[in-house]
N, CA, C and O atoms as CSV, one atom per row, in Angstrom:
chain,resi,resn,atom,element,x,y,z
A,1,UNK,N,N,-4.979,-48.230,9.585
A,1,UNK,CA,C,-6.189,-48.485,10.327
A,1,UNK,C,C,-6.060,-47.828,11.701
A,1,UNK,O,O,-5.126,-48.203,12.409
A,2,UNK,N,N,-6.641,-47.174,12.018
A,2,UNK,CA,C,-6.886,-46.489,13.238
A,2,UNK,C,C,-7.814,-46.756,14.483
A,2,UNK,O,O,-8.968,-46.677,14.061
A,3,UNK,N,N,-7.820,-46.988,15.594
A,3,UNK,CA,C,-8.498,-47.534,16.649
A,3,UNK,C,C,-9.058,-46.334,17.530
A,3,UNK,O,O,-8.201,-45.986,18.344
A,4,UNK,N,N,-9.990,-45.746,17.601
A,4,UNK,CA,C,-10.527,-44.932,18.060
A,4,UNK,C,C,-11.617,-45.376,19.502
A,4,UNK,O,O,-12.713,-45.936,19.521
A,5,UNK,N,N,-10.601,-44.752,20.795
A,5,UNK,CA,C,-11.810,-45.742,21.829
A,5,UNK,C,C,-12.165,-44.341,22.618
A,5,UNK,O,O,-12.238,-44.302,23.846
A,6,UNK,N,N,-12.290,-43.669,22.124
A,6,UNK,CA,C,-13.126,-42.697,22.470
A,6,UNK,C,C,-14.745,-42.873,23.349
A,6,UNK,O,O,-15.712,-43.438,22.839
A,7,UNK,N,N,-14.745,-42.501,24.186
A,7,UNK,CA,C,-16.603,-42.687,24.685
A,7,UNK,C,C,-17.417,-41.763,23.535
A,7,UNK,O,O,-17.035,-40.944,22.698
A,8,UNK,N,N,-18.281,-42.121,23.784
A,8,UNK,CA,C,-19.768,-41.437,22.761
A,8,UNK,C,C,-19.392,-40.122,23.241
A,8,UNK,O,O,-18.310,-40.118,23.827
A,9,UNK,N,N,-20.165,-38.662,23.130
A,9,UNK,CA,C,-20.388,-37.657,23.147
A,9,UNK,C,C,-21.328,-37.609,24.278
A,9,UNK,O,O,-21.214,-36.646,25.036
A,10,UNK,N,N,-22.282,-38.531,24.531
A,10,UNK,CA,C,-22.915,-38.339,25.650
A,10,UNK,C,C,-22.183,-39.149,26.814
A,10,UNK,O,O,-22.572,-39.772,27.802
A,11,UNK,N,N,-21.266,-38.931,26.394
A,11,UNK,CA,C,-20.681,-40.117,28.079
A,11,UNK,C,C,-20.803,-38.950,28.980
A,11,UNK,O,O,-20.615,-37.763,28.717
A,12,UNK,N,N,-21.211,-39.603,30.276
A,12,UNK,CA,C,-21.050,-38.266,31.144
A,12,UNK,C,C,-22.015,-37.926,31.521
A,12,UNK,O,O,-22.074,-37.502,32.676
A,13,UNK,N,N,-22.805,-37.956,30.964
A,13,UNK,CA,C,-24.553,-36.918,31.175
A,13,UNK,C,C,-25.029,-37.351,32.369
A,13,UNK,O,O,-25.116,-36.519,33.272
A,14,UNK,N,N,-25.406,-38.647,32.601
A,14,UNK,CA,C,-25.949,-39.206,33.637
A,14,UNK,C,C,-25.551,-38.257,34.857
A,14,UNK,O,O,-26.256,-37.397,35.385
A,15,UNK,N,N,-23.861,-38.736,35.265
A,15,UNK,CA,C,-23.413,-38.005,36.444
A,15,UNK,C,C,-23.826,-36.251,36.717
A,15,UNK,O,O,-23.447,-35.530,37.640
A,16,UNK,N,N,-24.747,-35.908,35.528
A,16,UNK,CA,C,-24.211,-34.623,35.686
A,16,UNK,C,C,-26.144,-34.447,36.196
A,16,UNK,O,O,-26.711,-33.844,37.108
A,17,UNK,N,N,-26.691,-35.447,34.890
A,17,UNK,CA,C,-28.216,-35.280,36.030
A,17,UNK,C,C,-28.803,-35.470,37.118
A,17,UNK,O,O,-29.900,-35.170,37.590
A,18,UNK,N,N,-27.150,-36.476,37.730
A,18,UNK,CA,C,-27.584,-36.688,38.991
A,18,UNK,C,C,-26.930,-35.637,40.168
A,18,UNK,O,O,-27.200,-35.628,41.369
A,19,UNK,N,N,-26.141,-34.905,39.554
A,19,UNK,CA,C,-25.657,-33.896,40.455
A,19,UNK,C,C,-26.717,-32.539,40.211
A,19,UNK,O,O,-26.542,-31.611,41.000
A,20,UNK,N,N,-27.620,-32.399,39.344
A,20,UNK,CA,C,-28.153,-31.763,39.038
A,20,UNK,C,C,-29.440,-31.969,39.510
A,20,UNK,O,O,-30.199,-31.003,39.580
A,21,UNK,N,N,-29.895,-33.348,39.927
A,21,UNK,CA,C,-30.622,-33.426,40.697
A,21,UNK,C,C,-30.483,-33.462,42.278
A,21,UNK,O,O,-31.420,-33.317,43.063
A,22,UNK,N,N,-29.327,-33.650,42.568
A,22,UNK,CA,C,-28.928,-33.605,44.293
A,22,UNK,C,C,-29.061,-31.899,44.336
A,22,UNK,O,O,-29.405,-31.372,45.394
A,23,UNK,N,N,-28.832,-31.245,43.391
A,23,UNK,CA,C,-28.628,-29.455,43.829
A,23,UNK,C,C,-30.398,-28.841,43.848
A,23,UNK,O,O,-30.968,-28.049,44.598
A,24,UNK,N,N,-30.845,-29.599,42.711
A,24,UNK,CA,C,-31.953,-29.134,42.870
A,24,UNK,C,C,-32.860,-29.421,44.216
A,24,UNK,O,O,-33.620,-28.603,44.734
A,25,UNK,N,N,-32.653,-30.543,44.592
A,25,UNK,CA,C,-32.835,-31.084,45.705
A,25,UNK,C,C,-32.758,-29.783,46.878
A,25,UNK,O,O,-33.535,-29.019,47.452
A,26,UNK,N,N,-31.452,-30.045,46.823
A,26,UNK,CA,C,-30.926,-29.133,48.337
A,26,UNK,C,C,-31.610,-27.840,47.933
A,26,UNK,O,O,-32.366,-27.200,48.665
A,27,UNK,N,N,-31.363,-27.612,47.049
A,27,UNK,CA,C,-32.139,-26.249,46.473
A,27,UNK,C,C,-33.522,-25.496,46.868
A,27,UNK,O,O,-33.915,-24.371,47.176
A,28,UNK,N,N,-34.108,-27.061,46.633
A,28,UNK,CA,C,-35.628,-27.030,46.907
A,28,UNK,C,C,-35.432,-26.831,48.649
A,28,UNK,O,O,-35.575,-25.738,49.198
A,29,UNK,N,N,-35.183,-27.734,49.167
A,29,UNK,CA,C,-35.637,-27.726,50.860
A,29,UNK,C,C,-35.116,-26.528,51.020
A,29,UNK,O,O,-36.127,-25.901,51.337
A,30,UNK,N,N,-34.178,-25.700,51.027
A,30,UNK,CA,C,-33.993,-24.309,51.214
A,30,UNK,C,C,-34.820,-23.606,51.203
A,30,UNK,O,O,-35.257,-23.132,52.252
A,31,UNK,N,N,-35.406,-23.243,49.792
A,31,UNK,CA,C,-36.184,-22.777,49.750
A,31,UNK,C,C,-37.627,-22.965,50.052
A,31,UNK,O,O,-38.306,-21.960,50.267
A,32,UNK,N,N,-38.155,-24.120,50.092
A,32,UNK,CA,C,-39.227,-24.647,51.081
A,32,UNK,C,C,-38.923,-24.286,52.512
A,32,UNK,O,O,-39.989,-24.122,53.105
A,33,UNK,N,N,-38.314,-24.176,52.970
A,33,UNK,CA,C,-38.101,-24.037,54.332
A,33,UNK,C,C,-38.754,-22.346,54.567
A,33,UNK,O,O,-39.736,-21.925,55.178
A,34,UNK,N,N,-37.578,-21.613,53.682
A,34,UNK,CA,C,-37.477,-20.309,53.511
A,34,UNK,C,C,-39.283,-19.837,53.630
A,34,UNK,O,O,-39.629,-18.967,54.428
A,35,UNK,N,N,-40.024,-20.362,52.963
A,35,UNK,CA,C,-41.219,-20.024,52.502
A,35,UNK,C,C,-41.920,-21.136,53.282
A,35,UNK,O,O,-43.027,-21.316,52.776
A,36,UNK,N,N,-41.718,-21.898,54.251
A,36,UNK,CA,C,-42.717,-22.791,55.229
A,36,UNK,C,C,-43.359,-23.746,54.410
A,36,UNK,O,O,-44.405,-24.244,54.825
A,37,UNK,N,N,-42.794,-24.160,53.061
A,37,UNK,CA,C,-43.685,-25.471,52.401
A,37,UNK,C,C,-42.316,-25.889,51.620
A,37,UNK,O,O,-41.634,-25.416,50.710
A,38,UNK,N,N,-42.284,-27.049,52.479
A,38,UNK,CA,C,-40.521,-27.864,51.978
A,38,UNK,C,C,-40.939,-28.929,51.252
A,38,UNK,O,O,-40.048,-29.461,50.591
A,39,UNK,N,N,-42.363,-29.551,51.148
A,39,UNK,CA,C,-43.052,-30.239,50.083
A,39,UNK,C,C,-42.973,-29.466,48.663
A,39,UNK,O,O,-42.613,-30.157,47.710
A,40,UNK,N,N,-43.167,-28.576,48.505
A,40,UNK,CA,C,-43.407,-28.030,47.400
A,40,UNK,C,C,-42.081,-27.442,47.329
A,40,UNK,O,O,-42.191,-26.852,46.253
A,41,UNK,N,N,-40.882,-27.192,47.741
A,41,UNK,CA,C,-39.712,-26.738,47.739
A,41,UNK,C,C,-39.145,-27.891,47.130
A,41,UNK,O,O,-38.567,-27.606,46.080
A,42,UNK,N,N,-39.118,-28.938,47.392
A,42,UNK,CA,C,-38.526,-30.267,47.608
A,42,UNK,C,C,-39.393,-30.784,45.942
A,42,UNK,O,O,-38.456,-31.039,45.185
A,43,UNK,N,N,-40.634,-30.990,45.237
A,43,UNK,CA,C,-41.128,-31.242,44.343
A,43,UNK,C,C,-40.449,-30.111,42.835
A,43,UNK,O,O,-40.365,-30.225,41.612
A,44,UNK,N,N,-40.218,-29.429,43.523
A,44,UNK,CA,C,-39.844,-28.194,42.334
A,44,UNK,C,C,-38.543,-28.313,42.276
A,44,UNK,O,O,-38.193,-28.195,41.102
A,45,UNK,N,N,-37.381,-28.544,43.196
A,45,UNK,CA,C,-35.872,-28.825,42.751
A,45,UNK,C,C,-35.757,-30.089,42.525
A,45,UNK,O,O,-34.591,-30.309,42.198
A,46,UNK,N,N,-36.551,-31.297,42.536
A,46,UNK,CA,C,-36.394,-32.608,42.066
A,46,UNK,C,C,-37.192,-32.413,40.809
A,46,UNK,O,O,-37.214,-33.433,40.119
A,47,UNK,N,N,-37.790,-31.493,40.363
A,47,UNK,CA,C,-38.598,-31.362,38.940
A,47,UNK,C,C,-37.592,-30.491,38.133
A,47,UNK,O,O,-37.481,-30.963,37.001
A,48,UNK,N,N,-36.745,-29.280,38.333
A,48,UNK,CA,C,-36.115,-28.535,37.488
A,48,UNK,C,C,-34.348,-29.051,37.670
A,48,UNK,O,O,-33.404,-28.894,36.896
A,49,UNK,N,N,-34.403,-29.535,38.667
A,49,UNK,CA,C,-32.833,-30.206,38.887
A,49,UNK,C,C,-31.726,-31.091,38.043
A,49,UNK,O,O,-30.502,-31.070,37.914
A,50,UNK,N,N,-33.175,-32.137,37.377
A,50,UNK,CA,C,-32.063,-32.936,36.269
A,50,UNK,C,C,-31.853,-31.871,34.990
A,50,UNK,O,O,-30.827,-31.939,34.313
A,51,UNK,N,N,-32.911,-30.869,34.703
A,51,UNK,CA,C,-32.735,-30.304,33.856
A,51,UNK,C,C,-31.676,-29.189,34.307
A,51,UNK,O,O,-31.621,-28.655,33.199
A,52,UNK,N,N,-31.151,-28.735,34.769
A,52,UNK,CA,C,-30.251,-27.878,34.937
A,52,UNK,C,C,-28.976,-28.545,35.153
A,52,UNK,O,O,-27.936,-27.887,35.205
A,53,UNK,N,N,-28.996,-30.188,35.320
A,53,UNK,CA,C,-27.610,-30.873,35.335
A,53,UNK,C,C,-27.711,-30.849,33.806
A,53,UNK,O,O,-26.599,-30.581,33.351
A,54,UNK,N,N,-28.470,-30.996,33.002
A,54,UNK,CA,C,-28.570,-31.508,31.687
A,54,UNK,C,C,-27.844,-29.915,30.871
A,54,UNK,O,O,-26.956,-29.830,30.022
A,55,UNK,N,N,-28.552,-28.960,31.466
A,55,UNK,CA,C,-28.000,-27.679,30.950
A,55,UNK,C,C,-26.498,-27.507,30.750
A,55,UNK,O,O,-25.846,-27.152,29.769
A,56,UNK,N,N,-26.104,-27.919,32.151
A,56,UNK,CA,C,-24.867,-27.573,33.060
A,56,UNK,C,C,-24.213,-28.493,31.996
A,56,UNK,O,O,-23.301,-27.859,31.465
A,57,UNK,N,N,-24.316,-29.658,31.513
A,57,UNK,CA,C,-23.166,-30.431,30.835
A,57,UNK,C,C,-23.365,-29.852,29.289
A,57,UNK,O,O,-22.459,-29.806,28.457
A,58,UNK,N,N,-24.562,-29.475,29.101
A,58,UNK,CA,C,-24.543,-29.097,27.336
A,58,UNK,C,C,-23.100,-27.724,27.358
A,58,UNK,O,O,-22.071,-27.526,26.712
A,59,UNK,N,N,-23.741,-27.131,28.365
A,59,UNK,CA,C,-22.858,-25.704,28.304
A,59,UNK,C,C,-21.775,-25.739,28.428
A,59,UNK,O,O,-21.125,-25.347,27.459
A,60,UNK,N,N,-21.025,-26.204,29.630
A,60,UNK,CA,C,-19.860,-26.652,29.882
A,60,UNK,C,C,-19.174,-27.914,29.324
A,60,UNK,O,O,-17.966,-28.045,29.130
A,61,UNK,N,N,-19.968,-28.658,29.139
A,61,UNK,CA,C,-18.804,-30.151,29.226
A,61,UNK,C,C,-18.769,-30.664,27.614
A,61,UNK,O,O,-17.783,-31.266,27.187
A,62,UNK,N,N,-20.182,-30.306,26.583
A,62,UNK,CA,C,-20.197,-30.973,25.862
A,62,UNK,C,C,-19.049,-30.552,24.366
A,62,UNK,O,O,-18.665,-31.218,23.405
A,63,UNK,N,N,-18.807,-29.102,24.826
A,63,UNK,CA,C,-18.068,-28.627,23.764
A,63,UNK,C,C,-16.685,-28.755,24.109
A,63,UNK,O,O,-16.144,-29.365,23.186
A,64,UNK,N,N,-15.824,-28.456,25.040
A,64,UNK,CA,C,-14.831,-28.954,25.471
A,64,UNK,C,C,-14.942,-30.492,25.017
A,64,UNK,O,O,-14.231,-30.731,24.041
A,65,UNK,N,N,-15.519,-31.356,25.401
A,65,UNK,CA,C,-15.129,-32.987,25.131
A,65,UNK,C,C,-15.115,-32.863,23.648
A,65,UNK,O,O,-14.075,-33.286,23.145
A,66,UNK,N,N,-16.312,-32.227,22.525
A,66,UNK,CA,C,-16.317,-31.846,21.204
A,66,UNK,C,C,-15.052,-31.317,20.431
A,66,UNK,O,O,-14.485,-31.886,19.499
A,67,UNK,N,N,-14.695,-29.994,21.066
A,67,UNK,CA,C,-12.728,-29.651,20.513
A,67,UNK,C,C,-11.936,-30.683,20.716
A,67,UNK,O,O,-11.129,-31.115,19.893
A,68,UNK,N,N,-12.206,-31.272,22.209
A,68,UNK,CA,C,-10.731,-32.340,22.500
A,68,UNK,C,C,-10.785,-33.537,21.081
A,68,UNK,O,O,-9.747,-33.915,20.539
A,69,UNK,N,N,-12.050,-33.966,20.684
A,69,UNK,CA,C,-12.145,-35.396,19.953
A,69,UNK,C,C,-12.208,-34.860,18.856
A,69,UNK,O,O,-12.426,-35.866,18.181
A,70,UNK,N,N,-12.174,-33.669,17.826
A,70,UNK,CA,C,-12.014,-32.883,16.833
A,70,UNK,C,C,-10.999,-32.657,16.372
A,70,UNK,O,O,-11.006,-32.514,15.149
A,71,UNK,N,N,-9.752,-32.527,17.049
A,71,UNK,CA,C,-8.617,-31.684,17.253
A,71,UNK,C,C,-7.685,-33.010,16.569
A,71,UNK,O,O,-6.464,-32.909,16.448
């Protein structure tokens, strides 16, 4: 009998949409600034931000954790 305490496959994600939303963030006011509308700088990296944390862990994190629990 074997005891497997492995986390799910999605463990992790959260932290990564929320770093993905802090970048988009900073992202945005940059570039709002850059272009004199930090409203609309600031609406567009809090709108594409979790999705690019979400990217960022499919690409990087999810296949690495996938080989390690495979192997």
């Amino acid at each position: 009998m074997t005891n497997d305490n492995t986390p799910p496959p999605a463990a992790g994600l959260g932290i990564w949409i929320a770093f993905g939303a802090a970048f988009g963030l900073l992202v945005g006011v940059v570039v709002g600034g850059l272009f004199d509308n930090l409203t609309y700088g600031m609406g567009l990296g809090s709108f594409f931000g979790p999705g690019l944390g979400v990217a960022a862990w499919a690409v990087f994190i999810a296949p690495r954790r996938n080989a390690r629990r495979d192997s």
